[in-house]
Every structure is written in structure tokens, then in C-alpha cells.
C-alpha positions in Angstrom: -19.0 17.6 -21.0 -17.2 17.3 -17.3 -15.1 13.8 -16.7 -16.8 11.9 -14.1 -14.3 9.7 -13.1 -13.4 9.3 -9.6 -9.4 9.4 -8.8 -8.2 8.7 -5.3 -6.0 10.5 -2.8 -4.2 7.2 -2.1 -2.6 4.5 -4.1 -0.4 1.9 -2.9 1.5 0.2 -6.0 2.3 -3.4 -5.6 5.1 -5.4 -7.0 5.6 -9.4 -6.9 7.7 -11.2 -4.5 9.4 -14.6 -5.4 7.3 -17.7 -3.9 7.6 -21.1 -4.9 9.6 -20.5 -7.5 7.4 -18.1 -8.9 6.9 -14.3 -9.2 3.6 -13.4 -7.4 1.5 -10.3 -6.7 0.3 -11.3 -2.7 -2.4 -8.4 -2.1 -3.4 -10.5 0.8 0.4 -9.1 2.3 -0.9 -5.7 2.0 -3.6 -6.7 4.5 -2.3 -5.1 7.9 -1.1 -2.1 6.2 -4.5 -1.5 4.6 -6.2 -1.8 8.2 -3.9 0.3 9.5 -4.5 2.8 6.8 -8.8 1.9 7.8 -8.2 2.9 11.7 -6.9 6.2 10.7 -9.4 7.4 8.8 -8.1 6.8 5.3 -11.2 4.9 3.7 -10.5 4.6 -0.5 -7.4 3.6 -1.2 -7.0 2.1 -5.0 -4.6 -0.7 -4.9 -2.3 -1.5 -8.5 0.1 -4.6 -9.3 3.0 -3.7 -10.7 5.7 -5.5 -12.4 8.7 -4.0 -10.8 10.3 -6.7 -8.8 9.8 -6.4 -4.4 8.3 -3.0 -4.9 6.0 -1.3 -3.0 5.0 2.3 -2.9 2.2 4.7 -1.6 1.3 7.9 -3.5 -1.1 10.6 -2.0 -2.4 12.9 -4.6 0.2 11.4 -7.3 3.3 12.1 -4.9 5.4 9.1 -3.5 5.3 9.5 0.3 6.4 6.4 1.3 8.6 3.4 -0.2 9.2 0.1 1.5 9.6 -4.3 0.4 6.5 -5.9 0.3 8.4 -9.1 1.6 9.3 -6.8 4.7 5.6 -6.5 5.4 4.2 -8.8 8.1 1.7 -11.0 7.0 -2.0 -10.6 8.6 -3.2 -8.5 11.7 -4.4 -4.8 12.0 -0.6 -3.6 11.2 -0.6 -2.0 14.5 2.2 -4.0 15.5 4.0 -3.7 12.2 6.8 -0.6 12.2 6.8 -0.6 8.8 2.8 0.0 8.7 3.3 2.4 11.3 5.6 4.2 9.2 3.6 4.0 6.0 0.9 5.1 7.6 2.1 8.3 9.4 3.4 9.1 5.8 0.0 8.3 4.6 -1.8 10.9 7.1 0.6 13.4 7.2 0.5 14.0 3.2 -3.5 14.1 3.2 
């Protein structure tokens, strides 16, 4: 019997950022980075909340390519006029 499960090329690994008070997972800060990731081409990316505190990492094919602070992240847009999506994203397409 074969495994059937589908693994994709790209994760991005989410940790929480302090709001309110509070430590929070905000997937919705991911949201320029994962248009950006869209525009060039890279359609399936799995998205995982971790606990490790104002973390935020992208693997491609279980290798780390690119590292950043989810805080950093601007909030909203395409990511276009992000550096940091920029970045994260030539990292993403150059490891593919």
C-alpha cells in the first residue's frame, strides 16, 4: 500500500506576537507575504502556528530558506511594497 498524503514544497511556520496583553497567532499578518508568494507562481503553501515566541520561518522542501519577525511584517496589501516579502519571497522562488 503507497501513502497518499499530499506534502507541500512550502511551509511558512508562524509564531504569536504580544497584543493586548495577550500572545496571539495573527495569520491575517501573513496576508501580503502570502500574495506575494500567489503573484510568483507559488500556489500551495501549508501554513502552521507555532509556539515559539515572534517567530516566523519558511521551509521549501523541509529546508529553512528564509527567517524573519512576524511583527516586522506589514499588515494587509499584495506585499509588493513590503522588503521583507520581497525578501522572503525571492528565497521562496529561488529554493523551488
Amino acid at each position: 500500500m503507497t501513502d497518499c498524503s499530499y506534502d507541500p514544497a512550502v511551509k511558512v511556520y508562524l509564531g504569536p506576537i504580544l497584543i493586548l496583553g495577550g500572545l496571539h497567532h495573527l495569520p491575517a499578518r501573513l496576508q501580503g507575504l502570502l500574495r506575494a508568494l500567489m503573484t510568483a507562481g507559488v500556489k500551495d503553501v501549508e501554513l502552521t502556528e507555532v509556539p515559539d515566541y515572534r517567530r516566523l520561518w519558511i521551509e521549501v522542501h523541509d529546508m529553512c530558506v528564509w527567517t524573519g519577525d512576524p511583527g516586522d511584517l506589514c499588515w494587509g496589501g499584495d506585499g509588493s511594497q513590503d522588503p521583507l516579502c520581497t525578501e522572503a519571497v525571492t528565497a521562496v522562488t529561488s529554493a523551488l
